[in-house]
C-alpha positions as CSV (number, residue, x, y, z in Angstrom):
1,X,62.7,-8.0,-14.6
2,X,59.5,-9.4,-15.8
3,X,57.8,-12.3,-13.5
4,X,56.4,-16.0,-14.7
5,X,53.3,-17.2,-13.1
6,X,53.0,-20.5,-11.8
7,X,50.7,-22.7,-10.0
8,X,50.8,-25.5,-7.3
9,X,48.5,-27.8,-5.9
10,X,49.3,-29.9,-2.9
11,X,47.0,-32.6,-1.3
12,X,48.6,-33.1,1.9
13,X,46.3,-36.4,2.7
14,X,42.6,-34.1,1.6
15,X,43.8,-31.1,3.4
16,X,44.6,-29.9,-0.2
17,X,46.5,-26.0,-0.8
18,X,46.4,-24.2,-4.0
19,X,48.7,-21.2,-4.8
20,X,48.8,-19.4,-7.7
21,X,51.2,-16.2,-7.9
22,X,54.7,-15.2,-9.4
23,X,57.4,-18.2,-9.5
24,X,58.8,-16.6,-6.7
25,X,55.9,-16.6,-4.3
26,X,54.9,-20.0,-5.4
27,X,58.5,-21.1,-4.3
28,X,58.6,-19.6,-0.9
29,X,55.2,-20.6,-0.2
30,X,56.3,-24.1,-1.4
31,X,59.4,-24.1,0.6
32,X,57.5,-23.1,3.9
33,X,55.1,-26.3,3.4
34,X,58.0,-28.5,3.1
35,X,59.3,-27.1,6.2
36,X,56.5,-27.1,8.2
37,X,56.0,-31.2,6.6
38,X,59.2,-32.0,8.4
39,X,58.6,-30.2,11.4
40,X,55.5,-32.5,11.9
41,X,57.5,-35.5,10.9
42,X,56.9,-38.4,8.3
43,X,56.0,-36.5,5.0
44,X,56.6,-37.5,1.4
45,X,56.7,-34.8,-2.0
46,X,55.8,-35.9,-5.4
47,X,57.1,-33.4,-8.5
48,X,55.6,-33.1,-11.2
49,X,57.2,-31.3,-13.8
50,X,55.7,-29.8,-17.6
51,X,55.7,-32.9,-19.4
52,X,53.5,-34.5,-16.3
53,X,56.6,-37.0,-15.5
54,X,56.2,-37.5,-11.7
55,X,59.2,-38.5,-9.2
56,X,59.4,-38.7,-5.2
57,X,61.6,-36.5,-3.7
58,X,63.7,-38.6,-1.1
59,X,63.0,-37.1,2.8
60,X,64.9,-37.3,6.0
61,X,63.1,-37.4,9.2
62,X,65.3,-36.1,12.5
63,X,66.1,-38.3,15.2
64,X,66.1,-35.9,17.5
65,X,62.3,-34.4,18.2
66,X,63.0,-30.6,19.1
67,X,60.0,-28.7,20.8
68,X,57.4,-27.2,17.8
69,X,58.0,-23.9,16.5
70,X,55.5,-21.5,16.8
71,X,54.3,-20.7,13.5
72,X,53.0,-17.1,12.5
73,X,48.9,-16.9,10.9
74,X,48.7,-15.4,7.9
75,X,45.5,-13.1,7.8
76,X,45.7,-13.2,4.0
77,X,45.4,-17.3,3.8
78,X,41.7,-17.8,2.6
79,X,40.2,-21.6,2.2
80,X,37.5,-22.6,0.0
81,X,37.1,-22.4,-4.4
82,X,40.2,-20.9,-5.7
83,X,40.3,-17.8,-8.0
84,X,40.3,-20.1,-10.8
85,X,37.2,-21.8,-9.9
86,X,35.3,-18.9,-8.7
87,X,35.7,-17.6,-12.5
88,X,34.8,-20.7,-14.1
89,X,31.7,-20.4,-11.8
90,X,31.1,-16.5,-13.4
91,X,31.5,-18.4,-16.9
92,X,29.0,-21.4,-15.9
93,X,26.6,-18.3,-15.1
94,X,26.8,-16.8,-18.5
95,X,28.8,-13.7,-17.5
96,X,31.3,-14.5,-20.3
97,X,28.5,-14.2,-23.1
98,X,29.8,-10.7,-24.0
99,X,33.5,-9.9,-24.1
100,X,35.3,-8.7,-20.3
101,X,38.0,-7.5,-19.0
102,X,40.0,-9.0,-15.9
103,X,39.1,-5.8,-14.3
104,X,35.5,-6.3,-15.2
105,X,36.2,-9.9,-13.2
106,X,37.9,-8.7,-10.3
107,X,34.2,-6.4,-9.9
108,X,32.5,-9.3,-10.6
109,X,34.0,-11.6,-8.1
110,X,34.5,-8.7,-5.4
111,X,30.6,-8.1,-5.5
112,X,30.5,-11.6,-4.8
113,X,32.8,-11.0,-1.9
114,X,35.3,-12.8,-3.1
115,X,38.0,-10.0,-3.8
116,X,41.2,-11.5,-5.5
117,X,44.3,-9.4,-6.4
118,X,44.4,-8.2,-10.3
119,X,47.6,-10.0,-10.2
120,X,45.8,-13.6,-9.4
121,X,42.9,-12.9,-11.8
122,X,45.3,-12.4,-14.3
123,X,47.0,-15.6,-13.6
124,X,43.7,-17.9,-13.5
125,X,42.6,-16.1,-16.8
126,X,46.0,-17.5,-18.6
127,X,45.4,-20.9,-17.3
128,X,41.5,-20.9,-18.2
129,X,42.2,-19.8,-21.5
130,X,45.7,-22.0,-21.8
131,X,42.8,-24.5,-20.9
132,X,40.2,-23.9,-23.5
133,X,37.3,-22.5,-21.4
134,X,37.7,-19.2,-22.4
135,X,38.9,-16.7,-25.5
136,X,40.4,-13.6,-25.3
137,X,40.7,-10.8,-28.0
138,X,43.0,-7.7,-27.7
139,X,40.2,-4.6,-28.5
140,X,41.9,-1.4,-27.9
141,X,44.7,-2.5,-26.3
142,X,43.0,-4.7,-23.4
143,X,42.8,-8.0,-23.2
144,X,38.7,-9.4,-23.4
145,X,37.9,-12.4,-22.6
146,X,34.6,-14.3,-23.9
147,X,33.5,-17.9,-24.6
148,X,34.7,-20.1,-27.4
């Protein structure tokens, strides 16, 4: 069973969350916001969908205040550029003059000390080329990816 990627990007008043992943980890990481937005009480969602048509989805606050759960940390949760950003950076610097790999990223952005999974490289190189700010070429089977 092959996986989609997908992307969110939620602003929850500044305190903004980006995920980028498979559909399915986007979802559950979407679904845990929402809960967590009506644990803390008033909260409002806004879909967007492909064509960039926007709707409110309706929400219910409970009448009865129950005691907060106690929620688990993630050690994994990181704040700060995301993945896509950080390469755009590597780009701005000129590392995409020649041809690379996402394996050639992923060494680049982890001596940075930014390590990312191949799995979210991969992902922010679609977008970014989707995008326009990059190219990529198939040379001996591997995906390269180098300026426009």
């Amino acid at each position: 069973m092959m996986s989609t990627e997908a992307r969110i990007l939620m602003d929850l008043a500044t305190g903004q969350i980006e995920v980028e992943g498979t559909e399915a980890f986007v979802s559950a990481q979407f679904a845990q916001a929402i809960q967590m937005m009506k644990e803390l009480g008033t909260w409002k969602v806004s879909v967007v969908d492909k064509t960039g048509n926007c709707r409110d989805e309706p929400h219910a606050e409970s009448s009865e205040k129950s005691e907060p759960k106690k929620r688990k940390r993630s050690t994994s949760r990181r704040s700060g550029p995301s993945c896509g950003s950080r390469i755009l950076t590597l780009k701005d610097e000129g590392f995409f003059d020649e041809q690379r790999s996402t394996s050639d990223v992923k060494a680049k952005l982890q001596e940075k000390a930014t390590p990312y999974q191949s799995n979210q490289i991969a992902a922010a190189m679609k977008t970014i080329t989707e995008n326009g700010h990059l190219r990529r070429v198939k040379d001996d089977g591997v995906w390269q990816y180098i300026k426009p």
